[in-house]
C-alpha angles and dihedrals in degrees: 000000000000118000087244140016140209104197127188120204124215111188119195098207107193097044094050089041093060098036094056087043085052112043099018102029097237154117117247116265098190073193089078098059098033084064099050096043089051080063094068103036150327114307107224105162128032121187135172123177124188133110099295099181079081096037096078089138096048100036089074094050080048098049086037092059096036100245106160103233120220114207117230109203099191107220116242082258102056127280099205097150096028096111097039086054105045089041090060096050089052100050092046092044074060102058098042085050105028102056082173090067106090095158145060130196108192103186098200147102096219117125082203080080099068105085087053086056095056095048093055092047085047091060091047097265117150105225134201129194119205119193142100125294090227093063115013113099109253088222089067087046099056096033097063128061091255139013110200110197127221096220095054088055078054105062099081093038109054113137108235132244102249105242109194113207120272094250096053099057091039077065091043100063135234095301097061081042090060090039100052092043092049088056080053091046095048086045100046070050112053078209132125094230114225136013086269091063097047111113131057096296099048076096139280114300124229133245106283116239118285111255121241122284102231091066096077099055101089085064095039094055089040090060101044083050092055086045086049092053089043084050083227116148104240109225126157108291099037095050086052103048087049080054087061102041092054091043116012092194091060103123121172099224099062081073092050093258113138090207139357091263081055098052084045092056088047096050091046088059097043079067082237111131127350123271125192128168132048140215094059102304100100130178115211123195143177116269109238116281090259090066096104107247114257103250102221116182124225126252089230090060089071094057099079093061101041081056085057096054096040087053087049093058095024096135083058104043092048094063090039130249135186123283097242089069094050093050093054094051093052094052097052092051104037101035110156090064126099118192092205085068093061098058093272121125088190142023091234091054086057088048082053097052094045092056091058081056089054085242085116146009119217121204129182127232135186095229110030095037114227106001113197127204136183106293127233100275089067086056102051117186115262120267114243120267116262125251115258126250119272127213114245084232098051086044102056090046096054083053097053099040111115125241115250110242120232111184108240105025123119115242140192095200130057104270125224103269106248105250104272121251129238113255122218119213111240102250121250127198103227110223117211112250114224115233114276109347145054118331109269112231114228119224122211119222108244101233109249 
């Protein structure tokens, strides 16, 4: 990456809005990007476009943090991809004009987006994607230089679950005491309770649990082989930045690290991989070829499953339900299978990346939070309809038929000869022979 970046953020309001309601439970804080994003480079350009006639509640953290809105006016027909469209057209007016402007921020879920990506990358832009692992297309992850989760800016700022002392709700009577146990229970959790709390405003949900260790290891050793080819000594930043490179949606604290230093300490006392140096300027090295390779599973080795369990509620799941539902069902029929082995924080997160593969469709809902419904390959297109019988006779006939015949056009076949005409011979005056001799030419008298 570039010493220093001037990045420009486009926010597409309204689809980050609904995916957060509908995944995190919660309401959109742009103060949460911006942050991380002032942690890679300078911020010289801040846009979010969206209706913002409905928008009273996000127009003032706009205004607060200086992001320039552009209004969307649907039109009386519909304007769905109205502000994806007009949103491409701004970021790539910029890189042609602002050749300061060596960065892009989309914060979006939108796989839409992904075309605009390329061609930034195309014109040698590094681009970031901000959104949330549960519904951003995992396309659009992989495909940018870097993918910043939601739910890893949400890990320090999780609102709390209010625990009163134990005194205070021993004098406030058993009722306060169930209450107060049944908060414990949603937020051990991470759950919105009953049906009734289902929705984005049932509470914020909590960070899901860190996966294991041991699952980043492939990618850890993949990038110290490619350092080792480059003979480049593979210290913090630069481990971190061939991470990157090779999977663009690695972030440390899925695995419960605060910072990359800290997933480096805790990969040091884990004895997986060598670690020399102090005060920040770490040297990380391979362990020897007798340490057992890590197994890691594919996420693609969670999909046949997931099909069983979608052809065993199939008259449900046509029609949509909630992804609790789902997720309970899965778990009930499958379950010796844990979804945090295969690389997934959340069950939701797996749902995201098999709809990318057309096994589901996700939709999101005010009131039930994210449905899911049977996706597009157990509905497979209709085959043609097949040519109708003909008869041997029509048949024949339609061989032998011969080809009319149009002067001047051009034929693969031998085409039936144009009646002759009929030729006229060119008329002669016969002129008398003389007995015996030459031919005597006749003068005309000229008239007088």
């Amino acid at each position: 990456m570039q010493d220093k970046l001037n990045i420009a953020v486009f926010v597409d309001y309204d689809n980050i809005e609904i995916g957060l309601k509908s995944t995190l439970r919660r309401e959109f804080d742009v103060s949460l990007a911006l942050d991380a994003l002032k942690e890679r480079g300078d911020l010289v350009a801040k846009f979010a476009y969206a209706n913002w006639g409905r928008q009273d509640g996000a127009t003032r953290q706009m205004a607060e943090n200086a992001v320039q809105m552009v209004q969307r006016v649907p039109s009386p027909r519909g304007d769905k991809n109205g502000a994806d469209i007009n949103l491409a057209l701004d970021a790539l007016e910029m890189a042609f004009t602002h050749t300061h402007v060596n960065a892009f921020a989309i914060v979006s879920g939108d796989s839409d987006f992904i075309p605009l990506v390329n061609k930034l990358k195309e014109y040698g832009k590094t681009v970031f994607v901000v959104g949330g692992k549960a519904f951003t297309s995992t396309i659009l992850q992989q495909n940018c230089n870097e993918f910043i989760s939601f739910e890893s800016l949400l890990s320090d700022n999780v609102r709390e679950i209010v625990r009163l002392p134990e005194e205070t709700i021993a004098a406030a009577g058993p009722q306060q005491e169930h209450r107060q146990q049944r908060g414990r229970d949603r937020g051990d959790r991470g759950d919105r309770g009953d049906r009734g709390d289902r929705g984005p405003r049932g509470g914020d949900r909590q960070r899901p649990a860190p996966l294991d260790l041991a699952q980043a290891m492939p990618l850890v050793e993949r990038a110290l082989q490619v350092l080792e080819r480059r003979a480049v000594q593979p210290q913090l930043g630069l481990l971190k930045s061939t991470m990157l490179q090779l999977d663009s949606a690695f972030n440390e604290r899925a695995y419960g690290a605060s910072s990359f230093s800290d997933f480096v300490e805790k990969l040091k006392k884990s004895d997986m991989v060598n670690v020399t140096g102090a005060g920040g300027r770490y040297v990380i090295e391979r362990k020897g070829m007798s340490q057992p390779e890590h197994p890691s599973l594919k996420h693609e080795d969670l999909l046949p499953p997931l099909r069983d369990v979608l052809e065993n509620h199939r008259m449900e799941l046509e029609v949509g339900c909630p992804v609790e539902d789902l997720e309970a069902w899965f778990k009930q029929e499958q379950s010796n299978i844990d979804v945090a082995a295969y690389g997934f924080q959340e069950f939701l997160e797996f749902l995201n990346y098999a709809q990318d593969k057309t096994v589901v469709r996700l939709e999101p809902n005010e009131e039930q939070g994210m449905v899911v419904s049977l996706g597009a390959e157990f509905f497979p297109p209709a085959l043609p309809p097949a040519p109708e019988p003909v008869a041997a006779e029509e048949e024949e006939a339609e061989i032998d038929e011969p080809q009319p015949y149009v002067e001047g056009q051009p034929t693969i076949f031998e085409p039936n000869p144009p009646p002759a005409k009929a030729k006229r011979a060119p008329s002669r005056k016969r002129v008398a022979k003389p007995s015996g001799g030459a031919p005597r030419r006749v003068r005309r008298k000229k008239p007088e």
